[in-house]
Backbone as a ProteinNet text record, in pm:
[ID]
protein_1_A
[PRIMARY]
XXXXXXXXXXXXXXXXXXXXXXXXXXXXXXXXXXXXXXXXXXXXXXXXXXXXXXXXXXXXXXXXXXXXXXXXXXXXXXXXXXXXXXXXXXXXXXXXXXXXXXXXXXXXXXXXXXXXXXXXXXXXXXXXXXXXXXXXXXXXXXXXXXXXXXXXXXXXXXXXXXXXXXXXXXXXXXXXXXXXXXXXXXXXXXXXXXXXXXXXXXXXXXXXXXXXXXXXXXXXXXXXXXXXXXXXXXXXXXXXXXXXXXXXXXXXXXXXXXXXXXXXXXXXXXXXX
[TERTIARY]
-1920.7	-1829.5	-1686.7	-1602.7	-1468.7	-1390	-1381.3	-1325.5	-1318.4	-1448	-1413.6	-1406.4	-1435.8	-1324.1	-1220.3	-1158.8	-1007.2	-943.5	-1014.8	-965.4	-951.8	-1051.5	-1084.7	-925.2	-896.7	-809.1	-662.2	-647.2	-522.4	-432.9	-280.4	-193	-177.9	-143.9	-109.8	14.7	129.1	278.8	251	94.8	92.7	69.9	-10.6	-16.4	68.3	141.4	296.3	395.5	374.3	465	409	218	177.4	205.9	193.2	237.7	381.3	447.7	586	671.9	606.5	620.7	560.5	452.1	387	437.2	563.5	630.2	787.4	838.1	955.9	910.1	766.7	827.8	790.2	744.6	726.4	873.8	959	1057.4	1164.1	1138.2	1253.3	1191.2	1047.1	973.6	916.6	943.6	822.4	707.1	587.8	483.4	409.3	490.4	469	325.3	268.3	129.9	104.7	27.4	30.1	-2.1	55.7	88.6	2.3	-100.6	-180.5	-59.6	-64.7	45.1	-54	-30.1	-49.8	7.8	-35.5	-4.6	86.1	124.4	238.8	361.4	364.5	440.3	514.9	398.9	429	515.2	457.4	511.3	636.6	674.1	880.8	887.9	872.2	876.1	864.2	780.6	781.5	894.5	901.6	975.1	1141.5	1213.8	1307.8	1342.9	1208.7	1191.5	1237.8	1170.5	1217.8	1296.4	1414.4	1568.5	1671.8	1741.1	1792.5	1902.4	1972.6	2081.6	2189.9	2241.5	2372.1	2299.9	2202.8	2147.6	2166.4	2216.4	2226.3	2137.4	2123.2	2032.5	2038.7	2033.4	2066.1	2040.1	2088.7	1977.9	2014.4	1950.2	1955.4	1917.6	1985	1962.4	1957.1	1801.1	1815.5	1687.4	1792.9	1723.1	1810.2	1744.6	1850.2	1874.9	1873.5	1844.2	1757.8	1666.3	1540.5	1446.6	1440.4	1341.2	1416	1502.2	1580.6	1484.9	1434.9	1325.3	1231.4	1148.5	1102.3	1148	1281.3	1362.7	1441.9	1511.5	1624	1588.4	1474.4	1407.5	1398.5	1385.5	1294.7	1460.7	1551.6	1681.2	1728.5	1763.5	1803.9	1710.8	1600	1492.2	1556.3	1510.8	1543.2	1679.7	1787	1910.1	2005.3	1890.1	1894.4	1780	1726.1	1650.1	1752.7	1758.6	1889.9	1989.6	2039.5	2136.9	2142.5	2004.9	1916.6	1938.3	1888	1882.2	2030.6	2118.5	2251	2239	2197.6	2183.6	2244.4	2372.2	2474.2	2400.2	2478.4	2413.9	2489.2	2446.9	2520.1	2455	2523.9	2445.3	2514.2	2444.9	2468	2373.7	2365.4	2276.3	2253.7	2141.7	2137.8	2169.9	2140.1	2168.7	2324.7	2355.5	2521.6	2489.5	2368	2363.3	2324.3	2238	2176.4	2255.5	2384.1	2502.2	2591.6	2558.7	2613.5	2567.1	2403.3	2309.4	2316.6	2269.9	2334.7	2400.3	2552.7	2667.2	2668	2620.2	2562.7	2510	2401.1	2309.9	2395.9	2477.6	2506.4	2618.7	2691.9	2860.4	2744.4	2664	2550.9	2539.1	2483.3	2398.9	2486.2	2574.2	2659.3	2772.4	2843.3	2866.7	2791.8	2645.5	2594.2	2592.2	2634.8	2579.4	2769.2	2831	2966.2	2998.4	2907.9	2969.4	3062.9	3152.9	3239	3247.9	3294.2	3278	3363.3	3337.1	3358.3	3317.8	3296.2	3209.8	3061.3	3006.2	2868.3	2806.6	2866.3	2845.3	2883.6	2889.6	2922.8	2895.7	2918.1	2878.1	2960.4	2941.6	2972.6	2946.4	2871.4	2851.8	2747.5	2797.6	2686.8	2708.5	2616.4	2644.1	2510.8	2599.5	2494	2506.2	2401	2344.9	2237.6	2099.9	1971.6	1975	1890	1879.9	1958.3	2057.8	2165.5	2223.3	2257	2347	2289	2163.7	2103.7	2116	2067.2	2052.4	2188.6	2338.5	2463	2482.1	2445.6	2402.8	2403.5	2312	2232.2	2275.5	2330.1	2379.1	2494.4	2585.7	2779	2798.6	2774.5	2831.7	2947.6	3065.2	3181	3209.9	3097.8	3137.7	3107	2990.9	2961.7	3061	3075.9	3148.2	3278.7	3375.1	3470.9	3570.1	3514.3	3573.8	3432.3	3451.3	3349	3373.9	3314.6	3283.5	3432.4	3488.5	3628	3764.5	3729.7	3805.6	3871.2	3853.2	3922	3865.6	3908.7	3896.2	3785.9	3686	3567.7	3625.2	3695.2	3731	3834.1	3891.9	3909.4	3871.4	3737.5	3641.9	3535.1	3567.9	3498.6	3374.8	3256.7	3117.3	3094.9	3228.8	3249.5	3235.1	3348.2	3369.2	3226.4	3134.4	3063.5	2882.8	2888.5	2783.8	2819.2	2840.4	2822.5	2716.9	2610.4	2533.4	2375.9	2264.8	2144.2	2059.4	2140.1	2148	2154.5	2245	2322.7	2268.2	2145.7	2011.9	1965.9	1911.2	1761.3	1671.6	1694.3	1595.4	1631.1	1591.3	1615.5	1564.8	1629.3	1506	1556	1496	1493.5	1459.1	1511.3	1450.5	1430.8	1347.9	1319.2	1231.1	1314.3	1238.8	1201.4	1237.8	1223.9	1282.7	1317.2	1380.1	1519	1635.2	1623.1	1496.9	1472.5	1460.1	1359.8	1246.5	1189.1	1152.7	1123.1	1047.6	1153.9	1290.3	1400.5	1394.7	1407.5	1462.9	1305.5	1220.9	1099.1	1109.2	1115.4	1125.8	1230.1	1356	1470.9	1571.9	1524	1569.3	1489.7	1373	1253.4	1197.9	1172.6	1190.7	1221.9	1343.2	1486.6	1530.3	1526.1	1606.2	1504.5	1390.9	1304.5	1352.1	1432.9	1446.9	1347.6	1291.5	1214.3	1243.1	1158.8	1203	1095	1132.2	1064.7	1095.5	1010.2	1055.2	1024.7	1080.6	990.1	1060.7	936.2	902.6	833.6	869.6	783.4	635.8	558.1	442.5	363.9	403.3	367.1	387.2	458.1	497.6	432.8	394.3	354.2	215.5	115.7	30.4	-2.8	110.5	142.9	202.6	270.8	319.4	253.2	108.5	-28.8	-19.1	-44.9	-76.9	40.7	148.1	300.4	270.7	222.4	201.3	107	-41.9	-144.6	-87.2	5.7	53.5	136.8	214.9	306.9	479.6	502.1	622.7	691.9	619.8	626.3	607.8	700.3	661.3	608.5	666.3	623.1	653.1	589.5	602.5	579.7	695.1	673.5	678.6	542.5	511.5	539.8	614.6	646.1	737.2	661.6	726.6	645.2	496.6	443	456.2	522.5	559.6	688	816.4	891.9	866.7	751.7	718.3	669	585.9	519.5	613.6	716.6	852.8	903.2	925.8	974.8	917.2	819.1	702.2	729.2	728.5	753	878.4	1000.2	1093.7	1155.2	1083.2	1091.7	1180.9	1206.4	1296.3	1226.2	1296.1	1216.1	1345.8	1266.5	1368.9	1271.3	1337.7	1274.4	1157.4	1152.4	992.3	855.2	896.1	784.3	763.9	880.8	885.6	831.9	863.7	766.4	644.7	585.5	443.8	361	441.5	358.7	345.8	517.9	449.5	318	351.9	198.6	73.2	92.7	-46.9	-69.9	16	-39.7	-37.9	62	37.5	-147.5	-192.8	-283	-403.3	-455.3	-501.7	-517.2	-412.6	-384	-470.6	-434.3	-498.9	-670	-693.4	-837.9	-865.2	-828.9	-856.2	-893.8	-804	-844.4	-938.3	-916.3	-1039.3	-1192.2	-1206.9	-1347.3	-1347.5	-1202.3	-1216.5	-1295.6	-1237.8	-1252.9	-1384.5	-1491.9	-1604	-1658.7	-1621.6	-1730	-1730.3	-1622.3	-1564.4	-1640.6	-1642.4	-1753.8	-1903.5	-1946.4	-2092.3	-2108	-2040.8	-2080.6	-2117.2	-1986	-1984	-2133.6	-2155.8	-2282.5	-2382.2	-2378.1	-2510.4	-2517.4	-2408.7	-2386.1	-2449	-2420.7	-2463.5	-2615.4
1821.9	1706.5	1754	1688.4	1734.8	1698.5	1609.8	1580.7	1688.8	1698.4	1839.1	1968.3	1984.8	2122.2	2129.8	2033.2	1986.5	2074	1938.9	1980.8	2103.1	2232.7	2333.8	2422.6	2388.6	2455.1	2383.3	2275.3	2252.8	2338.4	2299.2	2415.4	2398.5	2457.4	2454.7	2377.7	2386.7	2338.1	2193	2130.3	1975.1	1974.2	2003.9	1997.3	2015.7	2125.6	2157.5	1983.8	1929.1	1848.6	1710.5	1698.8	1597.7	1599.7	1740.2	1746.8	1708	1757.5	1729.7	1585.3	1511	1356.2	1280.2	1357.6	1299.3	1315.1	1389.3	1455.4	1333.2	1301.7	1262.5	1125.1	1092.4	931.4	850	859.7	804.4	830.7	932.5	919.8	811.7	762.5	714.8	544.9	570.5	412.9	434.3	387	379.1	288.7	381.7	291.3	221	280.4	220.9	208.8	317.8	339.6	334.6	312.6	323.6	418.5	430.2	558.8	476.5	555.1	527.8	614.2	545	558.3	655.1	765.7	866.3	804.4	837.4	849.5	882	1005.8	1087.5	1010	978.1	901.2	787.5	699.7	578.6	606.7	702.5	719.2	748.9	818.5	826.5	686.7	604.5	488.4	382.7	387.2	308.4	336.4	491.9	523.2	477.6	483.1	429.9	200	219.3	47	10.9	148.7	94.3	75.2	193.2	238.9	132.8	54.7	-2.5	-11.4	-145.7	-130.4	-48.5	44	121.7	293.8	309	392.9	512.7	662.6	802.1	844.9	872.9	938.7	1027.4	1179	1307.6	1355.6	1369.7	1433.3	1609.7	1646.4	1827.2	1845	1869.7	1895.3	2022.7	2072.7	2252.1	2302.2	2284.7	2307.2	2330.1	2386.9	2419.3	2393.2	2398.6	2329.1	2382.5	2514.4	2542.4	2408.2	2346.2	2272.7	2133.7	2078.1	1976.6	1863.4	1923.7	1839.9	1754.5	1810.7	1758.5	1678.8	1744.8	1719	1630.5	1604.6	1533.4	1361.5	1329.7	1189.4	1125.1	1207.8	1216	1165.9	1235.2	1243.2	1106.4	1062.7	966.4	767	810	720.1	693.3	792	782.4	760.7	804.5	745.1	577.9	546.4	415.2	339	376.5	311.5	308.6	441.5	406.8	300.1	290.9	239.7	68	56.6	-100	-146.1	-87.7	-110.3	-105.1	-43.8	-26	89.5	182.5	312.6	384.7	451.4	584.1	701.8	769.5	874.2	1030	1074.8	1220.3	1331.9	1382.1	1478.9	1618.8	1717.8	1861.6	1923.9	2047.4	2183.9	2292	2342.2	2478.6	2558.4	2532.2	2578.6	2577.5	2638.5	2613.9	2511.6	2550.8	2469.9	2339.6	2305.7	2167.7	2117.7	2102.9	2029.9	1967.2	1987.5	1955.7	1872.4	1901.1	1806.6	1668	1701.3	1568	1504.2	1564.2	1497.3	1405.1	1429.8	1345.6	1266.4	1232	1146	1018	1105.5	1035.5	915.5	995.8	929.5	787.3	824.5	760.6	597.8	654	540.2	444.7	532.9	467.5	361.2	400.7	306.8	156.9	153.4	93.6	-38.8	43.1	-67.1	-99.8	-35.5	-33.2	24.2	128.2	183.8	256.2	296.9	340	519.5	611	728.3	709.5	806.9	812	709.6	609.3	489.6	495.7	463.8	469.5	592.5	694.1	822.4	936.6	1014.4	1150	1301.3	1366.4	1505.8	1601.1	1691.7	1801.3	1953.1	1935.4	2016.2	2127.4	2260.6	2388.8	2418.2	2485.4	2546.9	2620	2726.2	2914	2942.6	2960.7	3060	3012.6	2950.6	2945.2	2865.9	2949.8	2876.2	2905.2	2974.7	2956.6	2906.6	2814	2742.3	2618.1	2589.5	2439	2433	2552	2524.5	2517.9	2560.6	2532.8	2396.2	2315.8	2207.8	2133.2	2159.9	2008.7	1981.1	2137.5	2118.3	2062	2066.9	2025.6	2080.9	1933.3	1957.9	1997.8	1998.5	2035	2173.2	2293	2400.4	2412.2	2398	2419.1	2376.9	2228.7	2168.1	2077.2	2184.1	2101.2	2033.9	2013.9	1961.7	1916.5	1841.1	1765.7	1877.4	1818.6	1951.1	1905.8	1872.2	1791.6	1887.3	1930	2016	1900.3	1766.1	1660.1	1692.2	1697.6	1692.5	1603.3	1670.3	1588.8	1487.5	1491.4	1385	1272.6	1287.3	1182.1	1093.6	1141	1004.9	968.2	789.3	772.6	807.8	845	879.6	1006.9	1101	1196.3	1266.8	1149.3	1160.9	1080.7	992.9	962.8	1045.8	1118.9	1266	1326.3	1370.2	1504.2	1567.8	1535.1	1624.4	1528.4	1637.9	1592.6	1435	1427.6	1251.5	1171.4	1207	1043.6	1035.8	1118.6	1089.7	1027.3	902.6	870.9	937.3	1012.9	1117.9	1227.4	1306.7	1426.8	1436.7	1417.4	1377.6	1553.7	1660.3	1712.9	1781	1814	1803.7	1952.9	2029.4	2160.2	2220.1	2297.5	2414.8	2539.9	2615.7	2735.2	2775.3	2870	2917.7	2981.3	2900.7	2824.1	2702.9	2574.4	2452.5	2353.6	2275.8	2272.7	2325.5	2446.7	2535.9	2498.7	2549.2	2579.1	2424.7	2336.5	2205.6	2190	2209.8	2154.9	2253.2	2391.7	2511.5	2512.8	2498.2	2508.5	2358.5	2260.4	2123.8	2009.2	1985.6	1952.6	2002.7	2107.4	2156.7	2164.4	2185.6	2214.3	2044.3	1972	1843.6	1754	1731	1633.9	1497.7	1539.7	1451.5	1439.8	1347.2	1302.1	1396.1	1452.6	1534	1510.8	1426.6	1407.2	1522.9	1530.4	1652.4	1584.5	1684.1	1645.4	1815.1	1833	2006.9	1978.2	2086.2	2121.6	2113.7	2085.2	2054.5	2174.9	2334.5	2422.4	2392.7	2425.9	2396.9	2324.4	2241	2068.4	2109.1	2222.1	2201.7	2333.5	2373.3	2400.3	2335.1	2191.9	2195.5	2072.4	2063.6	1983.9	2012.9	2181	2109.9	2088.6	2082.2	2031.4	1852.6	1833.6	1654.3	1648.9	1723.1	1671.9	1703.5	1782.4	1842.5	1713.9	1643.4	1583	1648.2	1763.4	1789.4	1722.6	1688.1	1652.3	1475.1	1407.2	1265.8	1206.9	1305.5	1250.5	1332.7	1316	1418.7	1370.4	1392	1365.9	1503.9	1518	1641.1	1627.6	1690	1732.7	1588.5	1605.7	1466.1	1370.5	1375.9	1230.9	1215.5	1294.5	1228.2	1132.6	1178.1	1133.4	974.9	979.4	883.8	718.7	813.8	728.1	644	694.1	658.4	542	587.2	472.1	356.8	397.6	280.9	176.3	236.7	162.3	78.9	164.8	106.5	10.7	29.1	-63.7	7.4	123.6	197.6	260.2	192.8	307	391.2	486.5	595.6	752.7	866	1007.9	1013.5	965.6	1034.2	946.3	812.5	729.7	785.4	783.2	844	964.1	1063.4	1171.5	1173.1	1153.1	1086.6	1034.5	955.7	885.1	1004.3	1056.5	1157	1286	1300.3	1432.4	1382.9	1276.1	1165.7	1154.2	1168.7	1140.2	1293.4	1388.3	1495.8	1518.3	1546.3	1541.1	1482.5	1347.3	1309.9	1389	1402.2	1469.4	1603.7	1681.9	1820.3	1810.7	1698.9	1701	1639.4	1582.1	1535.4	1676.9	1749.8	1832.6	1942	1994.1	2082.6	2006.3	1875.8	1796.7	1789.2	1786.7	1814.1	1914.5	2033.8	2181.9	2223.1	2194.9	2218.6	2147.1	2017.8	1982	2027.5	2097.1	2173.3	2289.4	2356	2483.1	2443.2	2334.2	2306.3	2309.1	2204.9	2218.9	2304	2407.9	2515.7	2619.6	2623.2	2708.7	2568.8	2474.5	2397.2	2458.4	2442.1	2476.7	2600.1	2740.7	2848.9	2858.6
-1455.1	-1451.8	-1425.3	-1333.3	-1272.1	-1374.4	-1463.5	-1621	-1670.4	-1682.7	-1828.9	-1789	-1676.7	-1597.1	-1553.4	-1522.3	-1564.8	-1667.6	-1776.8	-1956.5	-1954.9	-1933.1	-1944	-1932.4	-1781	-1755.7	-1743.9	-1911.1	-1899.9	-1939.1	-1837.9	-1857.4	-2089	-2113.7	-2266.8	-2298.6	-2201.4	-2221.6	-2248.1	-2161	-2162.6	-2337	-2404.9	-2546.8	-2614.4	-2570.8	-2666.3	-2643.3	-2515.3	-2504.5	-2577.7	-2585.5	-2684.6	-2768.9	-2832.4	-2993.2	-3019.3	-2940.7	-2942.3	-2967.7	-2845.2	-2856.8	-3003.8	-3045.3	-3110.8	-3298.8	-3264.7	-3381.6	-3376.6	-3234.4	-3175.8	-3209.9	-3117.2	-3139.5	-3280.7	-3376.1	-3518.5	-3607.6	-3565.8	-3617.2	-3556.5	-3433.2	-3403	-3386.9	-3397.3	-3391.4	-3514.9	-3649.1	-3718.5	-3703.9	-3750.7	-3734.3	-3888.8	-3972	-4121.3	-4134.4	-4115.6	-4181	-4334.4	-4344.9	-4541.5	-4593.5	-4744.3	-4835	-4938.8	-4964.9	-5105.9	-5198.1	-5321.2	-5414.7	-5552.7	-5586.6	-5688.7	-5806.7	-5912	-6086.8	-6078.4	-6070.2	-6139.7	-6003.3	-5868.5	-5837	-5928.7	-5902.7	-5997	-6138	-6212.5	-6362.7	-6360.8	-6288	-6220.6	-6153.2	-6095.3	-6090.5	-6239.6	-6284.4	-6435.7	-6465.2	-6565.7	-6585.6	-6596.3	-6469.2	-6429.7	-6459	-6391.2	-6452.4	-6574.4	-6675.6	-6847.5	-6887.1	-6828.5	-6895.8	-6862	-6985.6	-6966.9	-6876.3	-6826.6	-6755.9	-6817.9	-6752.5	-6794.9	-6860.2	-6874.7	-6902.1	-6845.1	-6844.3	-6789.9	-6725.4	-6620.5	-6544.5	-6504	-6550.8	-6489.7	-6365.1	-6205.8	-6127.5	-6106.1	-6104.2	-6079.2	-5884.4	-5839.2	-5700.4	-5675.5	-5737.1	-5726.9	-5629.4	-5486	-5342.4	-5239.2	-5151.4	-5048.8	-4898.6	-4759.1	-4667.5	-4602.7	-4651.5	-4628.8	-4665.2	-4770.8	-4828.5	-4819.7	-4737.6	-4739.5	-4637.5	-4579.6	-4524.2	-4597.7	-4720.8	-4841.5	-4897.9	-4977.6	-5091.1	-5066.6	-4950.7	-4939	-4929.8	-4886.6	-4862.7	-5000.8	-5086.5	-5259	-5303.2	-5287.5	-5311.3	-5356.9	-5184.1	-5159.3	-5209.4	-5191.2	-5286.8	-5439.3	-5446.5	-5644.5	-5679.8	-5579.4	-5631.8	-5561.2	-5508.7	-5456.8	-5554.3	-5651.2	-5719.3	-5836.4	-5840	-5973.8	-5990.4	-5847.3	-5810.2	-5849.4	-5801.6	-5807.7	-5935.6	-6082.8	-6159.8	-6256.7	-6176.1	-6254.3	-6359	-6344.2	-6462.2	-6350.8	-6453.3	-6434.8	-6425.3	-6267.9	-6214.6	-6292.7	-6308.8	-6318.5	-6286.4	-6168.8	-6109.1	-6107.6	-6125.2	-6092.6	-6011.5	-6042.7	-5985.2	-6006.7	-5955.9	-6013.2	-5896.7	-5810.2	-5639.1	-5589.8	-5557.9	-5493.7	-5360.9	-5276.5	-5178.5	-5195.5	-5307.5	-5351.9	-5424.2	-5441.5	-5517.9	-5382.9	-5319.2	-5159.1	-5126.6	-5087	-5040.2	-5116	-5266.4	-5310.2	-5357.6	-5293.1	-5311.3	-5193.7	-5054.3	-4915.8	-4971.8	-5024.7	-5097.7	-5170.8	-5278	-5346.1	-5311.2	-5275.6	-5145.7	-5087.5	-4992.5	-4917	-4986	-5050.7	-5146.5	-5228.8	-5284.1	-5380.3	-5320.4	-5168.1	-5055.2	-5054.1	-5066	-5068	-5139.8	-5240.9	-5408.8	-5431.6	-5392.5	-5468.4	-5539.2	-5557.5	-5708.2	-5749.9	-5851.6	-5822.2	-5920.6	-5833.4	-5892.6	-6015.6	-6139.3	-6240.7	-6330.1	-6324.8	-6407.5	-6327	-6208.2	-6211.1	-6191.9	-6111.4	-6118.9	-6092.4	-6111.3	-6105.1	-6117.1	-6010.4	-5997.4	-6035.8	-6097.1	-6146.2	-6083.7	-5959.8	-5861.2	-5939	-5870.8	-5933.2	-6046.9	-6108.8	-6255.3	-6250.1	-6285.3	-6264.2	-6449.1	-6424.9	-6540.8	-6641.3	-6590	-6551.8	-6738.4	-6782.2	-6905.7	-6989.2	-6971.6	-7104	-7072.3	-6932.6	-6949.6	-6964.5	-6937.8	-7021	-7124.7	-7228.4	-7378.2	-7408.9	-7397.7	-7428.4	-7394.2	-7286.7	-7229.1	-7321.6	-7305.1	-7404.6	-7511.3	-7576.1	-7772.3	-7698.1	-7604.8	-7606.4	-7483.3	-7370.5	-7220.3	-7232.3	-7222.6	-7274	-7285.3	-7379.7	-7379.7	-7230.9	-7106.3	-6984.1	-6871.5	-6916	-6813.6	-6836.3	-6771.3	-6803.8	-6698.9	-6529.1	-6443.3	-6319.4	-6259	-6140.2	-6061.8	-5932	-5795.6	-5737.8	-5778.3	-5711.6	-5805.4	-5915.5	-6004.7	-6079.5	-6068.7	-6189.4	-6324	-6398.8	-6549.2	-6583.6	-6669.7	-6701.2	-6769.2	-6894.4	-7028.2	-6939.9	-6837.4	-6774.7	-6694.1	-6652.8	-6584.8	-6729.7	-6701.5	-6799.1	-6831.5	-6699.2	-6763.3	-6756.6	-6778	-6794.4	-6991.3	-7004.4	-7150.5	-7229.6	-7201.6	-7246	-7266.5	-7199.8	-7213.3	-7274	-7389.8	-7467.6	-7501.6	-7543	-7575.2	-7486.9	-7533.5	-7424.8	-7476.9	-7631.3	-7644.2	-7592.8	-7488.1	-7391.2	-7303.3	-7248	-7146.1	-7178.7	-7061.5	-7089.8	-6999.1	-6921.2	-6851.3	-6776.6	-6750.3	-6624.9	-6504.2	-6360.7	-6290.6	-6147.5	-6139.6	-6082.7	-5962	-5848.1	-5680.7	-5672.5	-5722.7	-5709.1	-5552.6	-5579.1	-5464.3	-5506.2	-5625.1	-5702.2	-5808.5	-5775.8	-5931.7	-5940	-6012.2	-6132.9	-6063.4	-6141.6	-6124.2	-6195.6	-6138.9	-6271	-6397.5	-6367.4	-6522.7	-6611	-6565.5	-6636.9	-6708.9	-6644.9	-6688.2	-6812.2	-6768.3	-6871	-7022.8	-7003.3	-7117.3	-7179.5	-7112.5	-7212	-7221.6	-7164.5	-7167.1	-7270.2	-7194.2	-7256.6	-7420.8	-7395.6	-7502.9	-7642	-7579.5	-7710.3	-7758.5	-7670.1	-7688.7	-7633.9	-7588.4	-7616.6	-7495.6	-7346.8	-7275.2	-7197.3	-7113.8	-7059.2	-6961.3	-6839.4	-6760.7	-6648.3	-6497.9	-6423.2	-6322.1	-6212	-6088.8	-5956.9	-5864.1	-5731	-5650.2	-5606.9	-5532.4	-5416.3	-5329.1	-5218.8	-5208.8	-5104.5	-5145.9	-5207.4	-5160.4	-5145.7	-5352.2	-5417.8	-5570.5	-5669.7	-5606.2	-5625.6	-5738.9	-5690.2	-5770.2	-5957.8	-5907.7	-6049.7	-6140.9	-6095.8	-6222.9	-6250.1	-6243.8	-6309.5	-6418.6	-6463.4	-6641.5	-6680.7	-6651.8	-6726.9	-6740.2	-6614.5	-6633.3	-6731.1	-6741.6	-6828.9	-6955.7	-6984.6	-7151	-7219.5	-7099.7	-7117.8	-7116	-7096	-7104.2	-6959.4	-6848.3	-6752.7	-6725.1	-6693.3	-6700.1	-6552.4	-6468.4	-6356.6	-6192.7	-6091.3	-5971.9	-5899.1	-5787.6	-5661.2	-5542.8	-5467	-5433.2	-5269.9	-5267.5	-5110.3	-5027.3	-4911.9	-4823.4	-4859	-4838.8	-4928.6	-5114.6	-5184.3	-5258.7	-5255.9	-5128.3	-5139.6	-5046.8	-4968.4	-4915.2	-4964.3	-5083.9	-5186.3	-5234	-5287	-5356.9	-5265.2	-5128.7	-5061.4	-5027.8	-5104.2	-5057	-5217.2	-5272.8	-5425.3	-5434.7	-5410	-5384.5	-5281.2	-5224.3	-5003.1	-4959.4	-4919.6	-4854.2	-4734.3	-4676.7	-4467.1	-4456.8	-4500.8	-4504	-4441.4	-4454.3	-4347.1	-4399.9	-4534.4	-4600.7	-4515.3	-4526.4	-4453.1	-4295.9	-4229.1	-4096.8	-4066.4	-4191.6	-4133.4	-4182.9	-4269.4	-4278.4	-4194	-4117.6	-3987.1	-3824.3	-3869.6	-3757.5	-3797.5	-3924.8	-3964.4	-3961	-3948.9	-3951.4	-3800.3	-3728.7	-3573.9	-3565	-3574.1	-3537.1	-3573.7	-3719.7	-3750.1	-3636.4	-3645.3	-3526.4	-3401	-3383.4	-3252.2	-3234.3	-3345.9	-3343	-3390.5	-3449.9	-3462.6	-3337.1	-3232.4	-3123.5	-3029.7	-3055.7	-2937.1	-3013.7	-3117	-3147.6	-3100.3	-3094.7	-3044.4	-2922.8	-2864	-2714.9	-2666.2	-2740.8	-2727.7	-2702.9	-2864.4	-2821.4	-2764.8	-2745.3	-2642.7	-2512.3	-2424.6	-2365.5	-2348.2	-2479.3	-2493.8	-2507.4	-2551.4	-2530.7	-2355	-2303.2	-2193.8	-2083.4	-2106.7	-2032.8	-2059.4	-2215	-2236	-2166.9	-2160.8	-2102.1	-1964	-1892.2	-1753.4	-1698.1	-1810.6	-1774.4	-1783.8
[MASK]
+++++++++++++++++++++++++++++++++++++++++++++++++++++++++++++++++++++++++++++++++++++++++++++++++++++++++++++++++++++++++++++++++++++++++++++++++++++++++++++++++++++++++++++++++++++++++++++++++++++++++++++++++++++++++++++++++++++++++++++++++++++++++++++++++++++++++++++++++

């Protein structure tokens, strides 16, 4: 058949350029395929539902623009959910580079809603020194932090002065890529002071920190880009996570398409001989 000796000898660049398109156009058309929604998704979703209006919401942005592809969709979700409900953001890091990222995020979102820095939220940028500087943390922000990523004086923005100790949480919600990042936040946060402590990691990450969810020190996870997808799906946000979902889903397709191409390709040829 002149078909499948064709196929045989397609140039390769034509596939590089299917795959290619097939990566290009779902980002710029979504096709809003559906995201079956996970447990431990949802439970960072509840979660957030419970805490009253005006409530603290810690985020830890400890990732970098290696893993910003993941992380950054997850980001922007959860602090547009925050946003929804009216609970005060306060964000830091463990990363020098992930105090950046979601300070973008935050500027972003907070545009959005109106909110205004120093009453709805505020960043405090990096802070090095892994778990001793959580456990000083948590007993008296204050000995740790005593100015935003901006160098203003903490005790003069008001939801500055209203955090002192790991009391004035109602949760921890962290965007890990390694280490420092979750562990830290679950062993010496969790722990010591008993805050709720949700995550979201790379997918590659994602399946260690199972028994943390089944123990309970863990309230909830969002794993990779479809966790951050899931999220947008909960919240109604068409945002990068849904978009790239739909392209790994066609990419996907795509590549099981041609491995069936393939052998049937190779059956034939052995029929032929």
């Amino acid at each position: 058949m002149k078909i499948i000796e064709s196929l045989a000898h397609l140039d390769r660049r034509i596939i590089f350029l299917l795959v290619a398109l097939a990566v290009i156009i779902p980002m710029i058309v979504p096709l809003n395929l559906p995201v079956d929604i996970t447990k431990p998704v949802k439970n960072i979703y509840n979660k957030v539902e419970s805490l009253p209006r005006g409530s603290v919401v810690l985020i830890s942005t400890d990732y970098d623009p290696g893993s910003e592809a993941e992380l950054y969709p997850a980001t922007e979700a959860f602090i547009e959910h925050c946003f929804r409900k009216d609970l005060k953001v306060y964000m830091m890091g463990l990363w020098p580079a992930g105090s950046e990222l979601g300070n973008i995020a935050l500027n972003k979102i907070a545009k959005v809603y109106n909110k205004v820095y120093g009453e709805d939220y505020i960043n405090v940028g990096y802070r090095p020194g892994g778990a001793v500087m959580l456990l000083s943390m948590g007993r008296n922000f204050s000995d740790v932090i005593k100015v935003d990523y901006q160098g203003i004086p903490i005790d003069s923005l008001p939801l500055g002065r209203r955090v002192k100790t790991a009391r004035d949480l109602s949760m921890v919600m962290t965007f890990s890529a390694g280490d420092p990042g979750i562990l830290h936040w679950i062993i010496y946060f969790h722990a010591r002071y008993g805050v709720p402590i949700c995550g979201a990691t790379t997918a590659i990450m994602a399946p260690q920190q199972y028994p943390y969810l089944s123990s309970g020190q863990l309230t909830g996870l969002l794993g990779g880009l479809k966790g951050a997808a899931e999220y947008e799906t909960l919240v109604d946000r068409k945002g990068r996570g849904l978009r790239g979902m739909d392209s790994q889903s066609i990419v996907h397709l795509l590549l099981v398409g041609f491995i069936a191409l393939g052998n049937v390709i190779l059956l034939y040829q052995r029929r032929k001989k």
